[in-house]
VOPA-403263 format. One record per atom (N, C-alpha, C): x, y, z. Coordinates in steps of 0.001 Angstrom, whole numbers, plus 500000, padded with zeros to 6 digits. Layout:
% VOPA-403263
XYZ...
***
This chain:
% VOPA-403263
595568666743955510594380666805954644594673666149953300593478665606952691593862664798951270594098665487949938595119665515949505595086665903948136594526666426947662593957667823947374592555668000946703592719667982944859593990666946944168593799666690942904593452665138942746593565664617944111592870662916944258591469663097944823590939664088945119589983663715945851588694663323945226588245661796945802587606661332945512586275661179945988584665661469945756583678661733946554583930660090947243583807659979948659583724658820949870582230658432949362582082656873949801580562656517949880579527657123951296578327657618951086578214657808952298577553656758953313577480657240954595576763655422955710575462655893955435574813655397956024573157655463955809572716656560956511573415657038957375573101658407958363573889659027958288574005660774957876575097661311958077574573662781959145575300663731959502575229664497960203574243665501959202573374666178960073572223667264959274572712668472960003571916669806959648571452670545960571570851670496961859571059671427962531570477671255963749569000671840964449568082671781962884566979672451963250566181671343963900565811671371964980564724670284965480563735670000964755563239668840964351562086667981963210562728667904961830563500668627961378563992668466960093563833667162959710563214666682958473563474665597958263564052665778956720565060664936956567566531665636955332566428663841954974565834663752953397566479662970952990567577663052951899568575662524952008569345662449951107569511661103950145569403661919948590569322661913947329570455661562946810570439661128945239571162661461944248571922662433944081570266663426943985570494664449943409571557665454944552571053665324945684572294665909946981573687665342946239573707664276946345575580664132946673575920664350944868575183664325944032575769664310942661575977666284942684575224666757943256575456668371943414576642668875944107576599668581945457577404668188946602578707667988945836578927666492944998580488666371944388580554667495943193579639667773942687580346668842941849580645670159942421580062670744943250580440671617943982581883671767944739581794670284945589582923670391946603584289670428946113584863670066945009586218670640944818586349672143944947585781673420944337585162674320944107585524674879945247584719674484945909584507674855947452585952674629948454586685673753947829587927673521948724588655674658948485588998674804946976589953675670946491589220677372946923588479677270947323587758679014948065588036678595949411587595677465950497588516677438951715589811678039951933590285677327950778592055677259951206592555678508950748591996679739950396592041680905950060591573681832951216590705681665952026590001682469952990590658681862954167591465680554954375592152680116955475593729681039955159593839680969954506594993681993954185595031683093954660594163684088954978593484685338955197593321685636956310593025684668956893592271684623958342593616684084959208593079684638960580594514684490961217594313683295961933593033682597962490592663681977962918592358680550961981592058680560960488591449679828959876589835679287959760589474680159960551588148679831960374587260680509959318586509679637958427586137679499957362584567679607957452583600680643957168582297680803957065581745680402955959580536679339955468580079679058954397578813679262954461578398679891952928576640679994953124575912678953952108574896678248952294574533677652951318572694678107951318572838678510950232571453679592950327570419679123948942568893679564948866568317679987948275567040678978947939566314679096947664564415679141948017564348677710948734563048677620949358562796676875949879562738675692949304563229674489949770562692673488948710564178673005947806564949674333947659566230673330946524567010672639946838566860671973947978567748671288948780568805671748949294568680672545950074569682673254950564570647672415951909569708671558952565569356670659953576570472669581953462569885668579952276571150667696951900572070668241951066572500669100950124573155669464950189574699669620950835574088670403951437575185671178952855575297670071953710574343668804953927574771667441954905575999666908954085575743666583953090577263666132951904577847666839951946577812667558951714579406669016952104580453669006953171579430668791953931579843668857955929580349667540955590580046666701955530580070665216955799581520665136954903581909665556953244583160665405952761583921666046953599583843667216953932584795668018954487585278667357956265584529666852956949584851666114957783585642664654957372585272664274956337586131663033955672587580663345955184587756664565955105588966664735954889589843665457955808589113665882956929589913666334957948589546667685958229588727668170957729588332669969958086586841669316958682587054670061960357586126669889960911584610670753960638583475670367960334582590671391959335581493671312960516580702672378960847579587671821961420578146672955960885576779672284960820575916672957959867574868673821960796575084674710960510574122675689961636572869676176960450571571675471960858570671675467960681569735677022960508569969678178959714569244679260959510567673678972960080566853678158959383565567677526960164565025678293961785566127678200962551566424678203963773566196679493964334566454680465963101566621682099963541565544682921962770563643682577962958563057683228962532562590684025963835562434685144963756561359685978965155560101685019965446559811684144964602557842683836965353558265681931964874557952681694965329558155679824965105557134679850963748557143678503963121556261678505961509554939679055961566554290678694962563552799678283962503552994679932962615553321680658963159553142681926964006553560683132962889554404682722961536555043683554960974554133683297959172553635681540959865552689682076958076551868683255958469550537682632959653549711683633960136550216684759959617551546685686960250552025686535959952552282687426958761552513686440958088552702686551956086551409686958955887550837685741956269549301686174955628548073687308956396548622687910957704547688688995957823548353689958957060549726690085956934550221691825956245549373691615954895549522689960954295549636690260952864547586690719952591547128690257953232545374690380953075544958692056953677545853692636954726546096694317955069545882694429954102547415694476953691547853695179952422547438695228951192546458693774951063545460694048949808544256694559949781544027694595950868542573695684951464542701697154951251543984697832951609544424698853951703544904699413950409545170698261949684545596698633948423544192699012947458543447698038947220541642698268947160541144700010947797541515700094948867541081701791949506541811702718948722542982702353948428543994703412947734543871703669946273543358702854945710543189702750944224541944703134943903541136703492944643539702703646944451538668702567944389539110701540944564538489700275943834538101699475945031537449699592946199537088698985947257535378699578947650534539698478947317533148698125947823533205697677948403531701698088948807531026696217949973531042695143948966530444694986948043530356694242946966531874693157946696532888694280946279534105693780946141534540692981947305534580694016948468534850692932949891534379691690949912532946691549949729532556690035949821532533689138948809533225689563947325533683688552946847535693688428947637536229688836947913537770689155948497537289688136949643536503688744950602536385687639951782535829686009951498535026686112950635534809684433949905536349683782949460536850684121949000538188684037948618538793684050949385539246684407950438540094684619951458539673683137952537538453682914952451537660682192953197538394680532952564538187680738951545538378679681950359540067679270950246540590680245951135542248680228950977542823680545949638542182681165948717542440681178947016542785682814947149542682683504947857543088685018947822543744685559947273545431684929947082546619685027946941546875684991945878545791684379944752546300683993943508545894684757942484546952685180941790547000686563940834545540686105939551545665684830939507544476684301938507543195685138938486543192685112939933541414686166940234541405687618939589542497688117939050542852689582938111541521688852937008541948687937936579541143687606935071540038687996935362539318687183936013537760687376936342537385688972936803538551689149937805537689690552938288539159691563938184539225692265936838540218693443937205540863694230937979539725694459938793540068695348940257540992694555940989541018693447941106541822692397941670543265692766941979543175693422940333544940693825940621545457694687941710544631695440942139544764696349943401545396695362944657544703694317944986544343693497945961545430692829946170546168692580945097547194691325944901548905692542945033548718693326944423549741694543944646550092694747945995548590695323946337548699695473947882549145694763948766549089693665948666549653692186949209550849691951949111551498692332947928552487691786947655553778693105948207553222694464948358554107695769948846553945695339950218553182694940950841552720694877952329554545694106952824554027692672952179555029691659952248556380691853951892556509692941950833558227693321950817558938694299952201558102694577952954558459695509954199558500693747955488558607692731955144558303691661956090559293690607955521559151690139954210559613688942953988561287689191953896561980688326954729563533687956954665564285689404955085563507690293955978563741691459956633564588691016957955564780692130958802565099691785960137563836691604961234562528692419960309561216692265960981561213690794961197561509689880960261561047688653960194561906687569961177562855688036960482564368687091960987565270687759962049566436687011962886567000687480963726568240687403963182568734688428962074569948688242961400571053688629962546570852689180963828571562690042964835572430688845965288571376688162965321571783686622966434572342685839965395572316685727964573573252684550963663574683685284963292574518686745962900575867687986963004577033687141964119576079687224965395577294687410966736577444685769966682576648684548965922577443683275966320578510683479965319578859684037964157579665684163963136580844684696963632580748686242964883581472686797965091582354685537966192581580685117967073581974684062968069582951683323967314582231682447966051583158681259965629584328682257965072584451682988964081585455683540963900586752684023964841586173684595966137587441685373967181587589683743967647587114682604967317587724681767967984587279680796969160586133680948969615585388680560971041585147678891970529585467678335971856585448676752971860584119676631972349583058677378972325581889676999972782580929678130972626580222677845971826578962678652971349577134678510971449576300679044972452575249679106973009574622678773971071573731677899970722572956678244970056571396677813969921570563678585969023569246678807969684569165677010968442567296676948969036566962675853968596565534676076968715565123676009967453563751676364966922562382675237966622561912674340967393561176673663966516559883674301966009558561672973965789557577673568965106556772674192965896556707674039967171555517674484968262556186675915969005555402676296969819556142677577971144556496676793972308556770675874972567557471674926973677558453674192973571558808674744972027560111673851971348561221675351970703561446675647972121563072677015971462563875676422972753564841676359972571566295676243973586567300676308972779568549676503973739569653677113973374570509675578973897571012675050972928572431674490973240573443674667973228574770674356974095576232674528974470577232673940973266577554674327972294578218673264970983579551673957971126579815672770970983581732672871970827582427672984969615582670673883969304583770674444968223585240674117968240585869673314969047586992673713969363587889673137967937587028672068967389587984671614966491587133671552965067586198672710964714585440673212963668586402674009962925586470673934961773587237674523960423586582675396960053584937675066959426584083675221958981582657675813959451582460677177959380580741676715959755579986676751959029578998675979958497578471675643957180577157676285957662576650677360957064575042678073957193573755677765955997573353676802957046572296676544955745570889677166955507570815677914954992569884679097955310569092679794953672567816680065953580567180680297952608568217681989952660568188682216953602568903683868953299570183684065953876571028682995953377572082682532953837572890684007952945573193684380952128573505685585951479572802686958951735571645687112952730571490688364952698572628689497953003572121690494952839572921691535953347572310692526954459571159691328955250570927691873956584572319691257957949573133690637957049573795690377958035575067690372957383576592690338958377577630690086957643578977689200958291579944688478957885580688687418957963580739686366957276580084686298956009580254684666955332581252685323954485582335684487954090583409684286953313583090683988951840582216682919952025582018682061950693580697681532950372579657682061949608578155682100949392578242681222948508577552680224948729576588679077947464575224678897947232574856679349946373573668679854945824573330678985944893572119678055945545571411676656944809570278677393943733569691676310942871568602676952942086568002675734941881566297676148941477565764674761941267564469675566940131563472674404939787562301674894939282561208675032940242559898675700940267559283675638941017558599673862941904558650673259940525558207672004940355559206670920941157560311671521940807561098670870941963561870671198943380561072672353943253560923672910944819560083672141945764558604672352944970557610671436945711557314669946945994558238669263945130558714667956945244559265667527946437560329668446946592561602668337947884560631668818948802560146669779948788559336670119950328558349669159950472557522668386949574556238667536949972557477665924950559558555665883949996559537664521950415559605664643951881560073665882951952560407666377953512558976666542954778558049666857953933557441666532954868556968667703955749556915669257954993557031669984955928555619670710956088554848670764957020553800670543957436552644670816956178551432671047957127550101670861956506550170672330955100549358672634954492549106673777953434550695673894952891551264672779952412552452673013951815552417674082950596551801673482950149551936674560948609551507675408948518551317676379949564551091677979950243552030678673949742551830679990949261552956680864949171553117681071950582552262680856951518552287682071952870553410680742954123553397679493953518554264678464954597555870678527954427556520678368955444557853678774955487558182677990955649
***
């Protein structure tokens, strides 16, 4: 392995290795590999600490946090140095491990969160017919969600509460996600297995399968995952925790391309 007091960020080819979420489309940036090199020394010197530890050497990485901060390229530059220098890295796509495919899990978001603001309206005292059919104009209008409507109509606040308690019993839960199944590929790569079943998620319900991937000469498994740090699950060694502005959240997700009603709170 190279020096890690020479190491120098490599140029990259025009294609490098991504995740393995089916449709992903990952462009890589500047802003990726200028993050990416400041990170990756960092990141060596926490490897070569947890390879120490481990009897096996295998090394769990998380690269986590909101949608949109590039978590994507990122972790492709990461993988991609760390294979340039001889630690075999490979990027297991979080994407991959929701309970309901996208289309199936906004729906989802958005019936608890419109319940829960209905219910919240019954509970507070503050639910008419009247109120309902301005809520359902709104709802109709796709504008439901937005705390703004407090101004105009006070009661509102009920509506938006309710919505938002509904959704903390759902969002980045085990209701939502299959933290069970990403647990046992962690446990797999760790005891060592030269071959690991993993699932594969695209955008439709005719797009899940499981592929046969070979570990045998993986160092690394790089998890690129919005809840790559929860503590619904456990085995990562070494958590990296990105940050962005909202503004440049929605930048990276409209680059990428990721489907229709992007700038939804309720799209995943």
């Amino acid at each position: 392995m190279q020096d890690l007091k020479n190491w120098k960020p490599p140029v990259l080819p025009e294609e490098i290795e991504q995740a393995d979420v089916p449709g992903s489309k990952v462009v890589i940036t500047e802003y990726h590999i200028d993050r990416a090199g400041r990170i990756f020394p960092y990141l060596l010197e926490e490897i070569e600490k947890v390879k120490s530890k481990n009897d096996n050497g295998k090394v769990v990485v998380s690269v986590s946090g909101c949608s949109g901060v590039g978590k994507s390229g990122i972790s492709a530059v990461l993988s991609y140095y760390l294979n340039d220098i001889g630690i075999g890295s490979y990027i297991l796509g979080g994407d991959n491990y929701p309970r309901r495919i996208p289309e199936y899990n906004d729906a989802e978001r958005l019936h608890l969160f419109r319940e829960g603001g209905l219910k919240g309206l019954v509970k507070d005292g503050e639910y008419t017919k009247e109120r309902f059919d301005i809520v359902h104009k709104l709802q109709e209008d796709g504008n439901d969600a937005d705390p703004e409507n407090i101004k105009k109509y006070p009661w509102y606040e009920s509506y938006i509460n309710g919505g938002r308690n509904a959704l903390k019993e759902y969002l980045g839960t085990a209701n939502e996600l299959a933290f069970k199944e990403v647990e046992d590929v962690v446990k797999q790569f760790k005891s060592g297995a030269d071959k690991i079943w993993l699932k594969r998620m695209g955008r439709s319900n005719t797009q899940i399968w499981y592929d046969d991937v070979n570990f045998k000469d993986i160092g690394v498994l790089l998890i690129e995952w919005t809840h790559g740090n929860s503590d619904y699950f456990e085995g990562v060694d070494i958590p990296i925790l990105l940050h962005s502005t909202p503004q440049e959240t929605l930048k990276y997700r409209l680059l990428r391309n990721r489907d229709c009603g992007i700038d939804s709170p309720f799209t995943a």
